[in-house]
C-alpha positions, 0 to 999 in steps of 0.5 A: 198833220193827217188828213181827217185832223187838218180836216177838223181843224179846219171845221173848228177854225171856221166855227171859231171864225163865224162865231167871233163875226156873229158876236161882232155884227151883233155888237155892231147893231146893238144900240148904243147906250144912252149917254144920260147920267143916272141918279136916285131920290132919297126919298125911297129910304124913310128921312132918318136914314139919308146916311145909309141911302146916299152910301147904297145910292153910291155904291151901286154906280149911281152919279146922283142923288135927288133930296127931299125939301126937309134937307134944307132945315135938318142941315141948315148952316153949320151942317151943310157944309158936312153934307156937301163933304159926304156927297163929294166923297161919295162922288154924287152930284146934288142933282135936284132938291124937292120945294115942298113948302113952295104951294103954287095953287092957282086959286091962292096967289101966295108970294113964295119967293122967301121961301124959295130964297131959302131952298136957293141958298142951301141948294146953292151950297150944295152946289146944286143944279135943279129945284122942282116945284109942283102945282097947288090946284087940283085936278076937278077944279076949272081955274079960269084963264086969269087964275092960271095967267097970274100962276104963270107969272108967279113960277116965272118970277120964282125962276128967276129967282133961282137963276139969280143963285145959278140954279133952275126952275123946272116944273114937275105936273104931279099926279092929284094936281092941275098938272095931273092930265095932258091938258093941265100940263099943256096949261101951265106950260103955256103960261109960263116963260120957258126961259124961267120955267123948266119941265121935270116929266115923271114917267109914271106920274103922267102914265097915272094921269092918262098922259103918254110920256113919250109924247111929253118928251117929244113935244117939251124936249127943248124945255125938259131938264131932267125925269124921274124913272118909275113904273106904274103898278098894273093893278093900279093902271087898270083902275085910274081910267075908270075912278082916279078919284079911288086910286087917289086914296090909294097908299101904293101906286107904284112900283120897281121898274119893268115890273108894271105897265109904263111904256118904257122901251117908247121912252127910251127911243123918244130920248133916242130921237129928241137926242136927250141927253139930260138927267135921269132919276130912279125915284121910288115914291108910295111904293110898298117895299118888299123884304129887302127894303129900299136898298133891294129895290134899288138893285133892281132898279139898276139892273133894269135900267141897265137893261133899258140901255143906260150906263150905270 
């Protein structure tokens, strides 16, 4: 070989070399990525098209699926079972199930536990893991310390309920509920038995409510069993600290994730710290959905979630 191509043969070799050690070190300082498995809500996609949603949900890698409370007629008894068949075909798991009928306003002690039985035994026979329920107050009204001690007693009776079907509990603070501002979370947490009474933080809905979802997860980690992934429209944001009361009559309050104001990078390493490794559902709720409908947003979604580090 002559001198000048040995020499630049040499020159190449070595950017060859740096090359493969600067890609190296960089993956060698790049987080890992977050060992969460990641679902997505049906309640993106109107009700009569869960078919089309669960096989969208699957196709994009999804292992999960959240169902709305309205499953639990629409599919009672001989149709369950053709339900369940759909979800292990699609290999998704019946993560969650939203107890919309269940109303838990403190000012009304109501006895919900029938009705709870019959979101049990459908969840059940979807082997299921999670039921979320959400609180009946409202933001404004000041409940006295009795009225929140007897709804403490009534979530933890209905969490003992679900335990008895193998299922859990877990409390979701709800923007336009008690649970809507930091310290009505705090309240409702506090007269509730942890051993009964789950948390299932929603990312935007706290941002909405003027919580900081990083220290939710921080404080509640131990109790927390799932989230909901969101983002929190920035116009939106920038109106609820001076009228909630006006943003509560809007009809869209969020939006595809990394596309509004939530913090989400500080979410991420608060899962990072607290070790979290629980479920993490995409949900879309009062959204305006664009031209290519739910299915786009789901796309997008999985990008970014991919991009927040989750393994999707």
């Amino acid at each position: 070989m002559a001198l000048a191509d040995r020499r630049r043969f040499m020159k190449h070799a070595a950017s060859l070399t740096l090359g493969w050690w600067a890609s190296a070190l960089g993956a060698a300082n790049a987080p890992e990525l977050l060992p969460n498995p990641v679902g997505y809500h049906a309640i993106a996609w109107p009700d009569d098209q869960l078919d089309h949603a669960l096989e969208t949900i699957s196709s994009l890698g999804f292992r999960g699926v959240q169902l709305l409370g309205w499953t639990k007629d629409a599919y009672a008894v001989e149709k369950a079972d053709g339900l369940k068949a759909q979800l292990a075909r699609l290999k998704l798991k019946a993560v969650a199930l939203s107890c919309h009928g269940v109303r838990l306003d403190p000012a009304r002690p109501e006895d919900d536990s029938a009705l709870l039985r019959d979101y049990c035994r459908f969840f059940q026979s979807l082997g299921g893991m999670y039921l979320q329920v959400t609180d009946g107050g409202r933001p404004h009204r000041k409940y006295s310390a009795q009225e929140i001690e007897s709804l403490g007693r009534r979530m933890n009776e209905l969490g003992r309920l679900a335990q008895d079907f193998g299922l859990t509990l877990g409390y979701h603070p709800h923007f336009n509920t008690l649970g809507e501002t930091r310290e009505g979370l705090g309240r409702v947490l506090e007269a509730t038995d942890p051993r009964y009474v789950k948390l299932i933080a929603d990312v935007g809905h706290l941002a909405l409510g003027g919580a900081d979802p990083a220290e939710v997860i921080r404080t509640y980690h131990e109790r927390l069993i799932f989230l909901h992934f969101k983002d929190l429209r920035s116009d939106v944001a920038e109106r609820a600290p001076k009228s909630r009361d006006s943003v509560r009559r809007e009809k869209y309050l969020f939006c595809e994730i990394g596309t509004g104001t939530v913090n989400l990078p500080a979410i991420v390493q608060a899962f990072r710290d607290t070790r979290f490794s629980g479920w993490v559902i995409v949900e879309l709720d009062a959204y305006k959905r664009g031209p290519g409908g739910a299915d786009a947003s789901a796309r997008a979604n999985k990008e970014a979630m991919q991009k927040l580090g989750f393994r999707l």
